[in-house]
N, C-alpha and C positions, 0 to 999 in steps of 0.2 A: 611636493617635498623633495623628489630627487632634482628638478631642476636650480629649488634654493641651495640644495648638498653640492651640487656642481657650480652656481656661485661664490658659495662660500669658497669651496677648494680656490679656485680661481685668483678669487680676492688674495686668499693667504701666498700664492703662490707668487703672484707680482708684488704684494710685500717681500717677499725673500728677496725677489729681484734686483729690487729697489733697494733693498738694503745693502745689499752684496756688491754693486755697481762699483762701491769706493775702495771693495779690494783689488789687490792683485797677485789675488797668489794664484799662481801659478806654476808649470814647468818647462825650463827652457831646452829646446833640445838646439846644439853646437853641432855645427858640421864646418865643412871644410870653406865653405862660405861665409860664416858665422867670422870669421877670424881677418884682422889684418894686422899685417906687421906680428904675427903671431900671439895677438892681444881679443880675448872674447869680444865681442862685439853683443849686447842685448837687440839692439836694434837690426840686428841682422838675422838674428834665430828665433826661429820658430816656435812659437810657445801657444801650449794649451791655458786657455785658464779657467780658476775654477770656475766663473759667472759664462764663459763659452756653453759649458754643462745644464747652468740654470737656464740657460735662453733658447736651448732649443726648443724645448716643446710653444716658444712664441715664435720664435721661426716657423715651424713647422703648419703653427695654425696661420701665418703669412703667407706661405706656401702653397695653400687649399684656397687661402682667399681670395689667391692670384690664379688660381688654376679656375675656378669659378668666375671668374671673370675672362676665359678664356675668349670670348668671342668679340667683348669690347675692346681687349689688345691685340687683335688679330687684325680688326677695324683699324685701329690704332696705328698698328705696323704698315700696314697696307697705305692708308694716308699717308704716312709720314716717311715713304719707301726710300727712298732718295738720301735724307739726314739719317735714317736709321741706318742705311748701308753704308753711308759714311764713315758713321761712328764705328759700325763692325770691321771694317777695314780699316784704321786706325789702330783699333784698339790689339789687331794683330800686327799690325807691324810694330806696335808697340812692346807685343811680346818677342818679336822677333827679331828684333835688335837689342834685347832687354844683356844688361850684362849677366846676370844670372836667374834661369829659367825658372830653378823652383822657389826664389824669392817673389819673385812675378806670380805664380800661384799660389802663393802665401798671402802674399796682399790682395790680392784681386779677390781670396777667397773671403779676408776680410772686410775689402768694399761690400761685397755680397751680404752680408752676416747684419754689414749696420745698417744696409740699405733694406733689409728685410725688415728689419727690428725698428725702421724708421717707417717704412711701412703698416708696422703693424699700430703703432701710436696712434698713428695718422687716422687709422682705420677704427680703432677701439680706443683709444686714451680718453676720449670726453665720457666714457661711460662710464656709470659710479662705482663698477663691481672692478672698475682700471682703477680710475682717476683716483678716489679715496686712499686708496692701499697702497698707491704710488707716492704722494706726498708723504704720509706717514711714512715710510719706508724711508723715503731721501731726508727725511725730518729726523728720526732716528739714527739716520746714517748720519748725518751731520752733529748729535749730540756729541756719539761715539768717537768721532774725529773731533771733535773739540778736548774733549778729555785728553785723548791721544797726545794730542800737538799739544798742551797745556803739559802734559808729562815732560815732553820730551824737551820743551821749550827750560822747565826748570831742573830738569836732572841734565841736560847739554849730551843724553845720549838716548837711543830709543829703549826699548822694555823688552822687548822679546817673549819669553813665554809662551801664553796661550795668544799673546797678541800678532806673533809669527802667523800663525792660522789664518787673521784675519789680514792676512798682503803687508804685516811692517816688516823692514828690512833692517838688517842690524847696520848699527852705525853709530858714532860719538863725533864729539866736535873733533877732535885727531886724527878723523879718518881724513885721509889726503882728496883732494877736489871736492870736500864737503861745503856746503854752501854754509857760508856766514855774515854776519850781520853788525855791523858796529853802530851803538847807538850811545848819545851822550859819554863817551869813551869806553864803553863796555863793549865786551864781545858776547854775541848773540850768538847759540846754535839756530838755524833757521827750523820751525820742525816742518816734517816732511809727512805726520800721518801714515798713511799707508800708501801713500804717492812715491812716483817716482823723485820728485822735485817740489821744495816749495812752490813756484812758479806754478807748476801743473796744478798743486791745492786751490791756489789761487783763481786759477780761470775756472776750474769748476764749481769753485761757490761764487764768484763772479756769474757767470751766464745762471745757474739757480737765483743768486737774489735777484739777478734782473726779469727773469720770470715769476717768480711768485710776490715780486715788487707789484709790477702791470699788471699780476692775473684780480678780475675779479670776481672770480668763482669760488674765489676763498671765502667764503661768509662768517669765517670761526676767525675772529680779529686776536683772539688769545692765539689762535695757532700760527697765522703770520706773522704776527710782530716779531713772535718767540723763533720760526723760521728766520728770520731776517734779520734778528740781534744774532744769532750764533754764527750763520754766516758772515756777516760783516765782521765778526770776532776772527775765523779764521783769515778771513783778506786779510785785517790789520797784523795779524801775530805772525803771516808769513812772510814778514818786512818784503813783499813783493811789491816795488812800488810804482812800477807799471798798473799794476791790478788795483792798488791804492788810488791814481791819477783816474783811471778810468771809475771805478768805484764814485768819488766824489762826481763826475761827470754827470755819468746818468745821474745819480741823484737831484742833480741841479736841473740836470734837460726835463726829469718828473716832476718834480715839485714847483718846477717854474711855473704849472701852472694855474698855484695856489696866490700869486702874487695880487690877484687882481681881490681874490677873497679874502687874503690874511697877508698884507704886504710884512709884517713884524716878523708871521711863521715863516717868509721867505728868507728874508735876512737873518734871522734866526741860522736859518739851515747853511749859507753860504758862509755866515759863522763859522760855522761848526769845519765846512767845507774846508777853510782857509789854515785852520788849523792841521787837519789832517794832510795838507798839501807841505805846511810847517814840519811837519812829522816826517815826510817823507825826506824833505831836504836834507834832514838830519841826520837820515839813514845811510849809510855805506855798506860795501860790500865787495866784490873781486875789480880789485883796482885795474882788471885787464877785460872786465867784462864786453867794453865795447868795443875794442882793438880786437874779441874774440869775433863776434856778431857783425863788424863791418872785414872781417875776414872771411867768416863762411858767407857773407853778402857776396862779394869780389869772385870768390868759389865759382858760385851757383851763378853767377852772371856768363862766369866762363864757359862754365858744363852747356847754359845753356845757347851759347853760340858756338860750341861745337857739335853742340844735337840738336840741332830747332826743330826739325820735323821726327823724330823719332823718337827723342827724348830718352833717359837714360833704362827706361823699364820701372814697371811698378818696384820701390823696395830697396831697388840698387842704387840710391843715391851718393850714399855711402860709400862706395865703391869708386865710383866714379870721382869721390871727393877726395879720397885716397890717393890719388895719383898727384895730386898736388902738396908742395912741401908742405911742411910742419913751419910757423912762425913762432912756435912758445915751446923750451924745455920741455914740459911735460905734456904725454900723450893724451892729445882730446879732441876726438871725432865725432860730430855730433851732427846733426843734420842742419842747415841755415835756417834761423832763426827769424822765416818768413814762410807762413804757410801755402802763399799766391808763387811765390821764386822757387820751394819746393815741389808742388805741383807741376807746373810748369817746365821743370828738370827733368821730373821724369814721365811724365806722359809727354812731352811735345808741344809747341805754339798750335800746330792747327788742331787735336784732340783736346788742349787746354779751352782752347777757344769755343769751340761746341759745348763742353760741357757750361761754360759762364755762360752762354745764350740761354741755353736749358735751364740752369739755376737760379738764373734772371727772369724768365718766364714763369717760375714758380713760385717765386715772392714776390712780383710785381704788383698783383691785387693786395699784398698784405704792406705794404713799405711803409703806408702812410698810419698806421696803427701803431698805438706806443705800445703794444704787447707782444708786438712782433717787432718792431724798431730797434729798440733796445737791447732785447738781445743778439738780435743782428750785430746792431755796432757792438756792441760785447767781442764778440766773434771776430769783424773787422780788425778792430784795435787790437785787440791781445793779438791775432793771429799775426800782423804787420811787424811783430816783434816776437814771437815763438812760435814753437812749432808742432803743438804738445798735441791741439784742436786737431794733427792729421797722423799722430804716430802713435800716443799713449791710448790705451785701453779704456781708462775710466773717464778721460775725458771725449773720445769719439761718442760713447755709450750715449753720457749727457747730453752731447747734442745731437744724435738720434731720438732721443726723447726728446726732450723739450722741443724740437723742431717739426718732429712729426704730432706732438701734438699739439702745436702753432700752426701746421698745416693744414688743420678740420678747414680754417677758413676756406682755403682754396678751393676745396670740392666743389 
């Protein structure tokens, strides 16, 4: 009995979890680094958030389950003596050249946090007292975001209220660098859910549908399709159309390989494909979008040939990006919208490079699997063009999930 009473808990508690993932409320604390050109800076400050609170105690149980394995990474280290010290001496002159230090302990303490939390999936996700309560959760979370962006999509402003609670941020079409949409001559509010950015909604119900697309451990076909319509609801509504292009892709890469057993349901699908590709042509949006994007491109090429080996510090990219003029009237500093040229910025080419060996060695046994493929190129693609997969909260989460529990194969 008390062992069922401690699964139950369990269960209920990675539901919160899971549900909670799509907020971001949170509090920022502003310091003196927080600030350039005397302008707050989100991505430079330090913030607790409220799902930080819910994940510790899986931390925590990552934490024991690493300490219990003490003598196989001991083995581990010792093997592997040489690339581990490597990486140890990198990773500090990384911080020691970092432009600001307790930015570099901010992020590094968030690597920490998702690596834990990606560990722990890895470790427990396929079990049922995980697995269950975790779809349900992200399935619930997703309803709620659809209502959200459905609100916010037909009133052109967000709701506030009790909605504030759950991570929405006030804002109307009026508000100045609000992302908008022009469709068949109409102007669109884009909605933003309780995301930072339509784009970011986008990639996270993007890598979900392409996980519970491939998974077949779903056996409840009411419960997938109904995950997978709502998802695909908020990709289209958040005229992202990066996410749309990608979207239709895998679709095509999965279902191609029905062709041989229902060539009609194929074409059928590419149909459908052709249209949504239609839809996006149609779409507009910030007429300066990619004069912005092939600007912090130029950026981050520079940073990163003036720092090849030391790279600018976890965090401080920003910083660094700052020293370079303004091309547009209004102020906007944003990280480059390349998650491989971010990286790369600021850890350094030889610490950059160790880790892609490593991360390469870790998906290698799984590449060839559309369950793990798929969302990979998910990740590829969106990240090739934003930058959300290394800096925003709820989308880091997702793919510590999904990836640690992609990862069972590997063991």
């Amino acid at each position: 009995m008390y062992s069922r009473l401690l699964r139950n808990i369990s269960s209920y508690y990675i539901f919160v979890f899971s549900f909670f993932i799509v907020s971001q409320l949170g509090k920022h604390f502003f310091f003196s680094f927080s600030y350039l050109s005397g302008i707050r800076i989100d991505y430079l400050a330090p913030t607790i958030y409220f799902i930080d609170i819910v994940s510790l105690p899986l931390i925590i149980i990552s934490l024991v389950t690493l300490f219990k394995r003490f003598t196989y990474w001991k083995k581990w280290m010792l093997e592997n003596i040489l690339p581990a010290s490597f990486f140890i001496i990198l990773l500090l002159l990384n911080l020691g050249f970092s432009l600001s230090k307790p930015l570099w302990v901010y992020g590094f303490m968030r690597l920490l946090q998702f690596t834990l939390l990606f560990l722990f999936f890895r470790e427990y996700g396929n079990k049922k007292s995980v697995y269950s309560p975790l779809l349900w959760g992200l399935f619930l979370g997703s309803c709620f975001e659809l209502v959200l962006s459905l609100l916010q999509l037909s009133t052109r402003h967000s709701l506030q209220g009790w909605w504030y609670y759950l991570g929405e941020r006030s804002f109307s079409i009026f508000t100045p660098s609000i992302a908008k949409a022009y469709f068949l001559g109409k102007e669109f509010l884009r909605p933003y859910g309780t995301f930072s950015h339509p784009n970011s909604l986008a990639g996270f119900y993007l890598l979900l549908y392409s996980f519970i697309l491939t998974n077949k451990k779903i056996t409840n076909i009411i419960f997938k399709i109904l995950f997978l319509t709502i998802s695909s609801a908020l990709i289209l509504i958040s005229f992202s159309r990066t996410a749309i292009v990608i979207y239709v892709l895998i679709n095509l890469l999965y279902f191609s390989r029905t062709i041989i057993s229902c060539k009609t349901c194929f074409f059928a699908k590419m149909a459908i494909g052709f249209v949504l590709i239609l839809f996006v042509l149609g779409i507009s949006g910030d007429l300066n979008s990619f004069q912005k994007r092939t600007d912090f491109f130029e950026k981050s090429l520079s940073i990163i040939a003036q720092k090849p080996f030391t790279g600018t510090g976890i965090g401080s990219y920003l910083i660094a990006q700052h020293d370079y003029p303004q091309k547009f009237s209004t102020f906007f500093e944003q990280p480059v919208h390349n998650i491989f040229l971010l990286a790369i910025a600021q850890l350094g080419i030889p610490l950059s490079i160790l880790l892609f060996f490593l991360i390469c060695r870790l998906i290698k046994k799984n590449m060839r699997k559309m369950i793990f493929f798929l969302p990979l190129l998910c990740i590829l693609l969106t990240g090739s063009v934003d930058h959300y997969w290394l800096t925003l909260q709820q989308n880091v989460l997702v793919f510590a999930i999904v990836f640690g529990i992609l990862g069972v194969a590997s063991k």
